[in-house]
N, C-alpha and C positions, 0 to 999 in steps of 0.2 A: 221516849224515844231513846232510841241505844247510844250509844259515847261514836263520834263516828259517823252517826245518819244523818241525811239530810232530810229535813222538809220536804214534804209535795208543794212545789209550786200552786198558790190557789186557783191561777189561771189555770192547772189542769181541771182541777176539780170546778171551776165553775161555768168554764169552758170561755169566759172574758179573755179575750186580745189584747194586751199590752201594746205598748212602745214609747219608744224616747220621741220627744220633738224634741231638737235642741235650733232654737233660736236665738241664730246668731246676727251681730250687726256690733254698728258703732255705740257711740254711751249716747245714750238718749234718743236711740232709735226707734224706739217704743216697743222693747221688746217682753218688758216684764207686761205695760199696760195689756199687749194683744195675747200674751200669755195668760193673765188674770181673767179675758175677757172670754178668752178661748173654754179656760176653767170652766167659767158659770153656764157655759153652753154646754160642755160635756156633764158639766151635775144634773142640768135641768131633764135631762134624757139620760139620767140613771147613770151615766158611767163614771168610772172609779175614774181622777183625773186628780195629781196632785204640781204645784207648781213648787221647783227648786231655784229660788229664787237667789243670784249670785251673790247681790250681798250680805243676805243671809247666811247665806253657806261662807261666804268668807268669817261673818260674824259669829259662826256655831262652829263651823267645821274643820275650816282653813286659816281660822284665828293665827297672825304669826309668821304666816306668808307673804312676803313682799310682791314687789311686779317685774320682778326681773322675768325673762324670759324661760327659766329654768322654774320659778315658782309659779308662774304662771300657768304651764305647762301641768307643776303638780296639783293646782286646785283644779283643773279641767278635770283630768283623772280622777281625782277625790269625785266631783260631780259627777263626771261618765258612771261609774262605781256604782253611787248611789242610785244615781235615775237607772241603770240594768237591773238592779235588783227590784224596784219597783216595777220593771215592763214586762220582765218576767213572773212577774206577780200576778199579771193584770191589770196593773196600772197605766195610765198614758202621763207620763213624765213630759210637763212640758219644763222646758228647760231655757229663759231666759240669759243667757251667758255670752258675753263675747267671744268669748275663744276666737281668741286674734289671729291665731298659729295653724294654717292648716292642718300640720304633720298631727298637733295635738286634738283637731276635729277627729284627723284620718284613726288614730289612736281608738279612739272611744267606739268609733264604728268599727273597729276592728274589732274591739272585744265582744262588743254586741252579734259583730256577724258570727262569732266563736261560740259562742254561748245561743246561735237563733233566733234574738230577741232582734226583736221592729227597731230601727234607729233612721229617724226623717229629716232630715238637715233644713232649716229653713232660713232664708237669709233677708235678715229685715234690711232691706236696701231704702236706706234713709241718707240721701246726700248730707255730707261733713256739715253747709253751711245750712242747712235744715236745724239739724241734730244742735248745732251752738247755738244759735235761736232759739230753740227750747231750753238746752240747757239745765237740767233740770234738778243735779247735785250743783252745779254752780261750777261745774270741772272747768268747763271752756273757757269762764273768764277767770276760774286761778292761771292755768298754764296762761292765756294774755299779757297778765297780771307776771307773768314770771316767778309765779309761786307755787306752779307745779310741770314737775317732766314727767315725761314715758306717757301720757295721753292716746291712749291707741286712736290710731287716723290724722293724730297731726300731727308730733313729732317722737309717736312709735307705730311702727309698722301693725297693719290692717291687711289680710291677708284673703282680699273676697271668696267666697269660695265658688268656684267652676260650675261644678255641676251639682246644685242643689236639688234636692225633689219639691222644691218650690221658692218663689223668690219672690217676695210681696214690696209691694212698694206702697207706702206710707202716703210720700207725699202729698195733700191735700185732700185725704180720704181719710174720712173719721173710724173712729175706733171700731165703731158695729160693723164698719165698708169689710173691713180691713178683718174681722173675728169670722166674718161672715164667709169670705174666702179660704179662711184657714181653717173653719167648719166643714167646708165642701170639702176639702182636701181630704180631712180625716175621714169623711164619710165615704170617700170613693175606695178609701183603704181599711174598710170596714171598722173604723175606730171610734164611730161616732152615733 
């Protein structure tokens, strides 16, 4: 390829639909679990389906980044980035991430609308005292404990978002309830 050329996107060539999911929600919303769950259902029916999982990408990509507001913001971007280049790949990026910040949800959808690519907002709506019940890095009883701040939802700003294209709600519905709806979803938007 020439100094200059871009790649063909393999989604032209194989004619595979991409898009971002990005599911957002509080810590321990069960966003990565519906996101994993979602995965095995898009693999088992053939589709490209990769999950960018946040602490991951903190731990590979955002290495460094604090929680200020300001870096916050830049590890969203880092992920928006990466999950568009997989969607216009052909991939469906689900994207477990809180993205507390609407402006930095609005952000990523904007560049996806820029570039064409599918970007679906989902918003795991798992009430605060659900989420510390589970608990499931142990965050909710540090901040308790007075051994951690900036906690997005209880004493750093959690920013729901309005108008999702879909907004699942956890509470008391198991993982398959919960995969299973956000299966149909995909499928009604040809993604599945």
């Amino acid at each position: 390829m020439a100094a200059g050329a871009t790649a063909r996107p393999v989604a032209a060539a194989t004619g595979e639909r991409g898009a971002t999911v990005w599911l957002t929600g509080l810590p321990s919303a069960g966003k990565t679990t519906l996101a994993r769950a979602a995965a095995e259902r898009l693999h088992a029916t053939g589709r490209r389906a990769e999950v960018l999982d946040g602490d991951e990408i903190r731990r590979f990509l955002s290495q460094g980044l604090g929680f200020s507001r300001a870096d916050r913001h830049t590890n969203v971007q880092r992920i928006g980035f990466v999950a568009e280049l997989l969607a216009r790949n052909g991939v469906t990026a689900l994207v477990p991430v809180i993205a507390p910040y609407a402006d930095s949800r609005d952000a990523v959808r904007g560049r996806h609308e820029a570039n064409g690519t599918q970007y679906l907002e989902v918003h795991v709506a798992t009430p605060v005292e659900v989420c510390s019940a589970r608990d499931v890095k142990g965050l909710y009883a540090k901040q308790a404990a007075g051994e951690l701040t900036g906690l997005t939802g209880v004493d750093d700003p959690y920013e729901v978002p309005k108008r999702p294209e879909l907004r699942i709600r956890t509470q008391g519905r198991s993982v398959a309830d919960t995969a299973a709806e956000l299966h149909s979803f995909l499928s009604e938007r040809g993604l599945a």
